[in-house]
C-alpha positions as CSV (number, residue, x, y, z in Angstrom):
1,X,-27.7,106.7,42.0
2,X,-26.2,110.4,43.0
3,X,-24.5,112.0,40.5
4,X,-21.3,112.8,42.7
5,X,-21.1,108.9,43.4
6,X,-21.0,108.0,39.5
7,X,-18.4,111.0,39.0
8,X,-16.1,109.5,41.8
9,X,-16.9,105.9,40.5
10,X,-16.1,106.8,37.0
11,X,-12.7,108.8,38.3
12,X,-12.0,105.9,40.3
13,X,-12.0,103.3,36.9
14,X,-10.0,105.5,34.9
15,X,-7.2,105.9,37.4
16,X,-7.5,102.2,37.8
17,X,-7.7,101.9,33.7
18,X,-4.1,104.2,33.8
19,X,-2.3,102.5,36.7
20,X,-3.2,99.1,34.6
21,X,-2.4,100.9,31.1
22,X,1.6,101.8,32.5
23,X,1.7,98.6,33.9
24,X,1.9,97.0,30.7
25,X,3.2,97.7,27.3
26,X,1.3,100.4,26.2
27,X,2.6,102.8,29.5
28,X,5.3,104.0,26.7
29,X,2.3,105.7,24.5
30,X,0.6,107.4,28.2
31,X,2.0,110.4,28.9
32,X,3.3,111.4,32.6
33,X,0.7,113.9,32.9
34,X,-2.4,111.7,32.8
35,X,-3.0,111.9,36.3
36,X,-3.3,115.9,36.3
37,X,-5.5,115.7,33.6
38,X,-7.6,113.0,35.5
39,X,-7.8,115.8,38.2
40,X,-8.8,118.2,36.0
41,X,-11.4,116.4,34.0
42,X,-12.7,115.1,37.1
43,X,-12.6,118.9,39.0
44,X,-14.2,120.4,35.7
45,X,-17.5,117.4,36.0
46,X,-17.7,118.3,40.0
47,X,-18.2,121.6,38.6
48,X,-20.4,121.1,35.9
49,X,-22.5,118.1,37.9
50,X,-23.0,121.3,40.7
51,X,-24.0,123.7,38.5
52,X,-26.4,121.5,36.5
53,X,-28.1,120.7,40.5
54,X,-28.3,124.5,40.9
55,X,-29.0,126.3,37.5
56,X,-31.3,124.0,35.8
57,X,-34.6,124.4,36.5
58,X,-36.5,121.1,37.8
59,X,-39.1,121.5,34.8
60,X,-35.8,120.9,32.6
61,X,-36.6,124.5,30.4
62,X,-33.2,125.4,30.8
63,X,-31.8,121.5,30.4
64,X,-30.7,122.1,26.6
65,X,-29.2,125.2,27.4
66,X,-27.2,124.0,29.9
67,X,-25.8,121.0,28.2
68,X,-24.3,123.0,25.0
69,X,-23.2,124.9,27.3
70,X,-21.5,122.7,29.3
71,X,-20.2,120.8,26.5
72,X,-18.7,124.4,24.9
73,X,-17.4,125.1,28.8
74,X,-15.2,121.4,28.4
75,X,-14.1,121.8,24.8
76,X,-12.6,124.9,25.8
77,X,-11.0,124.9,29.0
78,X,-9.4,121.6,27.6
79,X,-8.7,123.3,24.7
80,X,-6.8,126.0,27.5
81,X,-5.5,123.9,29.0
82,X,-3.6,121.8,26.3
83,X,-1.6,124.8,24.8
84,X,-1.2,126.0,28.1
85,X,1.0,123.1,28.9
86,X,2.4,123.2,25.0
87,X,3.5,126.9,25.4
88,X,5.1,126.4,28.8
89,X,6.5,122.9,27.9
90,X,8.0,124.6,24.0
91,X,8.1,120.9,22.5
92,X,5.9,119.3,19.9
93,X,4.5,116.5,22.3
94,X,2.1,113.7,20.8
95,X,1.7,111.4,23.6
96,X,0.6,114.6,25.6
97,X,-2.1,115.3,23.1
98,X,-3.5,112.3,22.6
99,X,-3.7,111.0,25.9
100,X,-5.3,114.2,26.7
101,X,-7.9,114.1,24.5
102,X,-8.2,110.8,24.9
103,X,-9.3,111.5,28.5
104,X,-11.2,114.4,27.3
105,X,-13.6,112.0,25.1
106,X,-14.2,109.6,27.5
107,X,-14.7,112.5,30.5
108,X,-17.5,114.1,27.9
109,X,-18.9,110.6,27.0
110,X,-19.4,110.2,31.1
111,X,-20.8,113.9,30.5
112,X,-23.0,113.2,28.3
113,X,-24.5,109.9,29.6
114,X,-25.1,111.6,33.1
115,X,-27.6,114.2,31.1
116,X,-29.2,111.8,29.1
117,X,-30.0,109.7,32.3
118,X,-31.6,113.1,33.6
119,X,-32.7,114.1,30.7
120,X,-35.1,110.7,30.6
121,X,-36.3,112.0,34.2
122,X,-37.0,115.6,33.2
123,X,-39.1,114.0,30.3
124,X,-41.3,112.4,32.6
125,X,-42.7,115.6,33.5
126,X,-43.3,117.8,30.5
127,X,-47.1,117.0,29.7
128,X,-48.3,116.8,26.2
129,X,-51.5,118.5,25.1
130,X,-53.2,117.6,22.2
C-alpha cells in the first residue's frame, strides 16, 4: 500500500478517534487545538514521507540516516511548535501539552512503523558475502 494512502488513512482514524474522544467524557481532558496539531503532524509526515521517496537512495545506504534524521526533524519542530503556542498563549496549559504530545507519540509511532515496513524491503536487497 502507498505510503500517502496509510498517512491519509492514519489522519483519517485519529480525527475520527478525536471527534469520538469530545463526544464523550474524556472531551474535558482534549484540548481545542487538537485538530491544528492533527494538521500539523499530518503536514510534517507528508513532508517527511516525500523526502524519504526522494533522498533515500533505493539501495537503502542512506535509510539510517534519514530516519534519525527525521525523527530529530519531528522532535523538534514539535518541540517549536509547543512553546510557540505557550509563549503567545502566556498560560501554563496541561491539557495543551499533553494532548500534544500525545499526538506527537502516536504521529512518530505511524513514523516509525512506515520505515520499518521499508526498511524490511530495502533489506531484501543488500547481499551478504561470506
Amino acid at each position: 500500500m502507498n505510503n500517502y494512502l496509510k498517512l491519509f488513512i492514519f489522519s483519517a482514524v485519529v480525527v475520527g478517534a478525536y471527534f469520538a474522544l469530545m463526544a464523550s467524557d474524556f472531551g474535558q481532558y482534549i484540548h481545542s487545538t487538537a485538530i491544528a496539531a492533527i494538521i500539523f503532524y499530518s503536514l510534517q509526515s507528508l513532508l517527511l514521507l516525500w523526502a524519504e521517496g526522494n533522498f533515500v537512495n533505493n539501495d537503502g545506504q542512506n535509510f539510517v540516516l534519514f530516519v534519525i534524521g527525521s525523527i530529530s526533524f519531528r522532535l523538534l519542530t514539535s518541540l517549536l511548535a509547543a512553546i510557540t503556542y505557550l509563549v503567545a498563549i502566556g498560560e501554563e496549559n496541561t491539557s495543551f501539552i499533553m494532548t500534544f504530545f500525545a499526538l506527537y507519540l502516536l504521529f512518530l509511532g505511524f513514523e516509525l512503523f512506515t520505515h520499518m515496513t521499508n526498511l524490511r524491503s530495502n533489506s531484501k536487497s543488500v547481499q551478504i558475502d561470506g
